[in-house]
RODO-794464 format. One line per field, with one value per residue (C-alpha): residue number from 1; residue in one letter; x, y, z. Coordinates in steps of 0.05 Angstrom, whole numbers, plus 5000, padded with zeros to 4 digits. Layout:
N
pos = NUM|... .
code = A|... .
px = X|... .
py = Y|... .
pz = Z|... .
***
This chain:
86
pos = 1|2|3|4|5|6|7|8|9|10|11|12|13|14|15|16|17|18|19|20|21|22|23|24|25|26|27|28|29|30|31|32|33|34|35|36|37|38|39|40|41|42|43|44|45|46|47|48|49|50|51|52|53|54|55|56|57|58|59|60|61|62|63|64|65|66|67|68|69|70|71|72|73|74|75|76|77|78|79|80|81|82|83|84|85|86 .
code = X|X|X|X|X|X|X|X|X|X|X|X|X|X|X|X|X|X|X|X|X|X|X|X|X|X|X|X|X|X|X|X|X|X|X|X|X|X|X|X|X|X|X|X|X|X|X|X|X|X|X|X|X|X|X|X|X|X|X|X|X|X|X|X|X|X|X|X|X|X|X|X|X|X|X|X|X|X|X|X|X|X|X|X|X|X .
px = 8083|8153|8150|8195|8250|8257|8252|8311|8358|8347|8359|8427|8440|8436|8470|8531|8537|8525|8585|8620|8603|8621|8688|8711|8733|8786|8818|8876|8941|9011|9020|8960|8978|9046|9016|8969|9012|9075|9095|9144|9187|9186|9239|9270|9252|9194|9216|9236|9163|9122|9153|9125|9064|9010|9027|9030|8964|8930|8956|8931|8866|8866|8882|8831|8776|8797|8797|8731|8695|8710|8681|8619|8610|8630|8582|8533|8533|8533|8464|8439|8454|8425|8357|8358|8288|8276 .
py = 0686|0705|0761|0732|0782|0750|0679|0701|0737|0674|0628|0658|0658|0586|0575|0613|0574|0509|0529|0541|0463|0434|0463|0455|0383|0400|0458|0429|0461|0448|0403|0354|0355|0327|0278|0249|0253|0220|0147|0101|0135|0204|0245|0269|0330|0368|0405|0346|0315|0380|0363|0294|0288|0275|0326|0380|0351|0368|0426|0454|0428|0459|0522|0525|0509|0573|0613|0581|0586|0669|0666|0626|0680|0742|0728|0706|0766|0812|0781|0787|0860|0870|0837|0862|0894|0968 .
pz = 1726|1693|1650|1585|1594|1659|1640|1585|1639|1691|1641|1610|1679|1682|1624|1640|1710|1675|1619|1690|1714|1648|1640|1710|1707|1649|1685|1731|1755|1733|1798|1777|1703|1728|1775|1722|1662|1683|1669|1689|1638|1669|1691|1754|1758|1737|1687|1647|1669|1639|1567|1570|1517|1567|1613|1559|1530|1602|1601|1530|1551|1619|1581|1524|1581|1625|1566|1526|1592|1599|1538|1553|1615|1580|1521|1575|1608|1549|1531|1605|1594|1527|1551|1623|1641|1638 .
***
């Protein structure tokens, strides 16, 4: 049987891959932000396409879900440590 301390470092574990799984469909590059934010109405070239609405949108969100999951894994990890088994 699992001793508790354990059970709690395996299952942080789990929990900071599973932050890693949720986050990874809203983290795209510029190239696929362009390719799903662009319209009829886009420009020529890509600069002009990266100031359209939807392509900055997927960016910001491709953005806050790098930097909210190195949170998720940091603060993960910082608890694995502080509960890691003599």
């Amino acid at each position: 049987m699992l001793d508790n301390q354990w059970a709690n470092v395996i299952g942080l574990g789990l929990d900071a891959v599973g932050a890693v799984f949720l986050t990874y469909g809203l983290i795209i590059s510029r190239a696929k932000a362009l390719e799903l934010g662009q319209s009829y109405l886009s420009g020529e070239t890509d600069e002009e396409n990266l100031q359209l609405p939807p392509v900055n949108d997927r960016l910001k969100q491709s953005r806050n879900a790098i930097i909210g999951a190195v949170l998720l894994v940091a603060g993960f990890l910082f608890q694995i440590y502080g509960s890691w088994p003599p």
